[in-house]
Kinemage of the C-alpha trace (Angstrom):
@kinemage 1
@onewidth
@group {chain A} dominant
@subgroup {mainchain}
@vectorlist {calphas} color= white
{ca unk a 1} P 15.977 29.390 -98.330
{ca unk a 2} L 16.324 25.925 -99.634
{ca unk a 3} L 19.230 25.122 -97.168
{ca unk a 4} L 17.488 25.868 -94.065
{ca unk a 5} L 14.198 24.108 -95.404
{ca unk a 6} L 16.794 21.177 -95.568
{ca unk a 7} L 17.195 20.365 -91.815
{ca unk a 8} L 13.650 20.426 -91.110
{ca unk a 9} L 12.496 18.104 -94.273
{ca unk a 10} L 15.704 15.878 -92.820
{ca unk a 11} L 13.638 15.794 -89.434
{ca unk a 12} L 10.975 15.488 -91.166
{ca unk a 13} L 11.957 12.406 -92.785
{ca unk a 14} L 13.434 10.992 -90.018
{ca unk a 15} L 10.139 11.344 -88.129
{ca unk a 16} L 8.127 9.310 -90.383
{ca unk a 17} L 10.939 6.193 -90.210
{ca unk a 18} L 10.526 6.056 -86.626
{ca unk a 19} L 6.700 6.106 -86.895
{ca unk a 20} L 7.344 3.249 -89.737
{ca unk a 21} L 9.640 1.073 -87.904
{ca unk a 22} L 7.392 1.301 -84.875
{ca unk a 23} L 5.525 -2.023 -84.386
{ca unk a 24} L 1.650 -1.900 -83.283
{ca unk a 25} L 1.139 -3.947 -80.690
{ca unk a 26} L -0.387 -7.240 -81.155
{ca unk a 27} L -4.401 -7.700 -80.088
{ca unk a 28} L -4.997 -6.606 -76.415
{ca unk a 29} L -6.438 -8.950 -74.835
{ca unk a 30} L -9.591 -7.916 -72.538
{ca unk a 31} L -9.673 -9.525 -68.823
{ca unk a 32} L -12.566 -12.015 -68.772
{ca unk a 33} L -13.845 -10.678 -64.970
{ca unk a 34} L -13.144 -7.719 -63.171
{ca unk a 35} L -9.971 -7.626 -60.988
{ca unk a 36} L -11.501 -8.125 -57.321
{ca unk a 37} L -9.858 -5.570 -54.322
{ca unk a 38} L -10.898 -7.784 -52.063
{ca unk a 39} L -9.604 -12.128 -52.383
{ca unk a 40} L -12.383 -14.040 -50.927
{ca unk a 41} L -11.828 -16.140 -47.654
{ca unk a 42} L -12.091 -19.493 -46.796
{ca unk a 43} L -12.866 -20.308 -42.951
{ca unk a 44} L -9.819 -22.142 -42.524
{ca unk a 45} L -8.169 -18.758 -43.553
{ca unk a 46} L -10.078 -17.024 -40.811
{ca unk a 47} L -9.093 -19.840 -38.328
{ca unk a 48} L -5.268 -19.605 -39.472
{ca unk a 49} L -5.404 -15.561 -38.830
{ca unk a 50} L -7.421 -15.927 -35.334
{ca unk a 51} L -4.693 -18.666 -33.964
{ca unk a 52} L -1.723 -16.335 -35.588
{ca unk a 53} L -3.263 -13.210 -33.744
{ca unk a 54} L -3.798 -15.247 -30.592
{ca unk a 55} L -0.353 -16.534 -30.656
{ca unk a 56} L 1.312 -13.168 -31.035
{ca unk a 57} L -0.729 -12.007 -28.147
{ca unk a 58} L 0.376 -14.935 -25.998
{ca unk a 59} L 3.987 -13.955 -26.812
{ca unk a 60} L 3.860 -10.282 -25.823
{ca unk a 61} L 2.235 -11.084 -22.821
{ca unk a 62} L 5.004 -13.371 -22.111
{ca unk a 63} L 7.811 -11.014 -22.764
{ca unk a 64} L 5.827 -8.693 -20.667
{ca unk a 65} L 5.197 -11.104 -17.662
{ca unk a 66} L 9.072 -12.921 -18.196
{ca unk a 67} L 12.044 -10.629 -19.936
{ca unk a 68} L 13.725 -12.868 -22.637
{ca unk a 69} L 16.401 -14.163 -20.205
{ca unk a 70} L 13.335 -15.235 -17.672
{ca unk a 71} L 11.549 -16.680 -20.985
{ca unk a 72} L 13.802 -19.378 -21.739
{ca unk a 73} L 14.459 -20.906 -18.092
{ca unk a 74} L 10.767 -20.903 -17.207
{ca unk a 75} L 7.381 -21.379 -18.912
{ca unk a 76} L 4.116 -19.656 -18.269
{ca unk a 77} L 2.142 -22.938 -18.708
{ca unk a 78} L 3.878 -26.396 -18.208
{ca unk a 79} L 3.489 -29.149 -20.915
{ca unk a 80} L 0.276 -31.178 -20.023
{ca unk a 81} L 0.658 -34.643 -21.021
{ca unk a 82} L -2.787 -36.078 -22.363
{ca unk a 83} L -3.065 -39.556 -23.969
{ca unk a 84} L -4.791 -39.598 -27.318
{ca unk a 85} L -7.685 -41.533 -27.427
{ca unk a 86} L -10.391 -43.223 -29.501
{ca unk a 87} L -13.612 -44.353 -28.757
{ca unk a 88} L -15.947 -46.780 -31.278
{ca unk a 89} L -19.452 -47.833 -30.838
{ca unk a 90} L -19.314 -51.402 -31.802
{ca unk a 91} L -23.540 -52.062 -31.670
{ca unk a 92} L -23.392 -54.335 -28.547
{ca unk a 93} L -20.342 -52.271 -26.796
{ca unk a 94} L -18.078 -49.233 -26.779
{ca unk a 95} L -14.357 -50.126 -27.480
{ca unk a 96} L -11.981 -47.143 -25.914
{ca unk a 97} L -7.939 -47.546 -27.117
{ca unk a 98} L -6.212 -45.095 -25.054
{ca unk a 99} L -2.349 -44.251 -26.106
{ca unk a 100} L -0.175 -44.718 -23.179
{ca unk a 101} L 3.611 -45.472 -23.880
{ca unk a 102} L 5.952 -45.558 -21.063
{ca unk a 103} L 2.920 -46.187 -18.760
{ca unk a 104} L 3.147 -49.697 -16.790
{ca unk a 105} L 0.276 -51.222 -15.700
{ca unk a 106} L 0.329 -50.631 -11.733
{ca unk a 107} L 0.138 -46.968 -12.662
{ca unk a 108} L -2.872 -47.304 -14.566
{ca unk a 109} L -6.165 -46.661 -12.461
{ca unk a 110} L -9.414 -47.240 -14.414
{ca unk a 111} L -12.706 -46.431 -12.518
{ca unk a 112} L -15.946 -47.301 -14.254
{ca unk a 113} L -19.746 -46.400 -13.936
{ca unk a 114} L -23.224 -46.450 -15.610
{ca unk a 115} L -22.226 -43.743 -18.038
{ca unk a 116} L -18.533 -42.928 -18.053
{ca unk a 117} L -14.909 -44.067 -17.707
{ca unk a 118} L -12.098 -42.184 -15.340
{ca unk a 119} L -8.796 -43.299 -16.402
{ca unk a 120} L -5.841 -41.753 -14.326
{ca unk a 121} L -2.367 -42.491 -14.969
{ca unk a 122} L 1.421 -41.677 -13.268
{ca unk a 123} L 4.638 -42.337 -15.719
{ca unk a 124} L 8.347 -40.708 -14.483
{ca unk a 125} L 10.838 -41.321 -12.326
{ca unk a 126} L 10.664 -39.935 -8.217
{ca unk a 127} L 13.782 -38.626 -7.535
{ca unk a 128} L 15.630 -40.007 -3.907
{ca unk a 129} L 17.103 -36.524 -3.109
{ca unk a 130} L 19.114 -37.967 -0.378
{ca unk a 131} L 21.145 -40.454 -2.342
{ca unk a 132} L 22.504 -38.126 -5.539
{ca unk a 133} L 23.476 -34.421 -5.671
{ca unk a 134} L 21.466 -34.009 -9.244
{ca unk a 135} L 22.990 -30.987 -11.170
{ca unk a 136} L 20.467 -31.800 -13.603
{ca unk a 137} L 16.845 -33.012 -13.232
{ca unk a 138} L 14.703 -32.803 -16.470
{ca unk a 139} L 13.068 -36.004 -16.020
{ca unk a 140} L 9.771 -36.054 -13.889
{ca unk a 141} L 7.277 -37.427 -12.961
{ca unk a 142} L 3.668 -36.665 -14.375
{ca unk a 143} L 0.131 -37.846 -14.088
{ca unk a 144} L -3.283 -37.318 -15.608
{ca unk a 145} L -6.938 -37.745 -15.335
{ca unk a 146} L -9.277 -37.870 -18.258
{ca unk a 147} L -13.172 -38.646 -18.075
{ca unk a 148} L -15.007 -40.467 -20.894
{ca unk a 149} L -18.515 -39.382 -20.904
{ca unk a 150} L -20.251 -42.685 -22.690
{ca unk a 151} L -23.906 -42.197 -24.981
{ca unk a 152} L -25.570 -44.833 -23.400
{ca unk a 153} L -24.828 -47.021 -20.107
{ca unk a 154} L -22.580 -49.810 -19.416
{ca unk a 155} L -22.368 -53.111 -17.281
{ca unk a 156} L -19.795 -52.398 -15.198
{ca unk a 157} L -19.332 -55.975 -14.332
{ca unk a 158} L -18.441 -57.097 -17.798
{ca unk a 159} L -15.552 -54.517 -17.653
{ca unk a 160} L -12.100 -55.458 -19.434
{ca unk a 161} L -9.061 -53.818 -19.337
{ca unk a 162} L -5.668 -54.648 -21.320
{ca unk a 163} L -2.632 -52.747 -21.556
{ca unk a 164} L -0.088 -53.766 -25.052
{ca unk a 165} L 2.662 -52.089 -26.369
{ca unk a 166} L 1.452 -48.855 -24.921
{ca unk a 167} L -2.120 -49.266 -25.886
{ca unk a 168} L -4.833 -49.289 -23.383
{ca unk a 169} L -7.491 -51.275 -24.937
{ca unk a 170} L -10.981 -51.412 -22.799
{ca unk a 171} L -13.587 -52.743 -23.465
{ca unk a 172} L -17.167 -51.645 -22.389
{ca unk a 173} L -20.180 -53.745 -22.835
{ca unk a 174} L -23.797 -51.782 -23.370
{ca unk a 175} L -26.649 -52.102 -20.744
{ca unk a 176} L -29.241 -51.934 -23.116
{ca unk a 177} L -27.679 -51.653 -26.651
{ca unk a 178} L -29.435 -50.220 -29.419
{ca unk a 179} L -31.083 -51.823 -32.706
{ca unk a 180} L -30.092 -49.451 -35.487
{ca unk a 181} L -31.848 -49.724 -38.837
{ca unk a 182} L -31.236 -48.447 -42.226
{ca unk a 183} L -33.664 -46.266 -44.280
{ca unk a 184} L -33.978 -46.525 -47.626
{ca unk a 185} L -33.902 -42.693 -49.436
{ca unk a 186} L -37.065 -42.477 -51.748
């Protein structure tokens, strides 16, 4: 009886080492907030995801209107070339800088009234289709109109216009200019 009593006390035994040389795990550590499902937004997140969507939609349609061979030889929409532009309210006139590399003077129409400015412009090169067989023409010609809507009126008179190293500077004297006057916060 003692001999089979043996194997089990041996099991036994060995039982109780393993619970020994088992460690406890160190302090557990509680999370200071509850884990959120839900991350919170920002609006610039919302804007990213609207733009993404948008863009995937543009795409499809694409692919639907133009198969992928079509998609890479024409465009749905051509490149629009718009200069960038900025306008300042100096107190006694507006001062308009208009980007315009490439553009030379001759090609620059400016028309001017009481409350806005029409700038139109042409840059490219006209191809003489008589003169060269082109196998190649990726160069064109473009032009563009942008209107200026102005605050306050101008005197269109007292109009200047200069064109430097691609920058259309113009200046715009006020009609009327306004006093503006700081306010003390009490």
């Amino acid at each position: 009886m003692t001999e089979k009593k043996k194997p089990v006390e041996e099991a036994a035994s060995k039982k109780t080492e393993l619970a020994i040389t088992k460690k406890k795990p160190s302090k557990i550590s509680k999370p200071s907030k509850k884990p959120s499902v839900v991350a919170p937004t920002v609006p610039s997140d919302l804007y990213q995801a609207f733009d993404d969507t948008f863009e995937r939609f543009r795409n499809d349609f694409e692919d639907l209107l133009f198969p992928s061979t079509w998609a890479s030889t024409f465009s749905l929409m051509p490149e629009t070339r718009v200069p960038a532009m900025d306008l300042e309210d100096r107190e006694k006139d507006f001062f308009l800088k208009v980007e315009m590399p490439g553009f030379k003077k001759e090609n620059i129409e400016i028309d001017v009234q009481d409350n806005f400015v029409a700038i139109t412009g042409e840059v490219g090169w006209k191809y003489d289709r008589k003169a060269h067989e082109y196998l190649c023409k990726e160069r064109a010609c473009q032009t563009f109109y942008r209107v200026v809507d102005l605050p306050e009126e101008i005197k269109v008179d007292e109009v200047t216009a200069n064109l430097t190293d691609g920058v259309l500077e113009i200046s715009l004297p006020k009609k009327m200019p306004k006093q503006k006057r700081k306010v003390k916060v009490t």
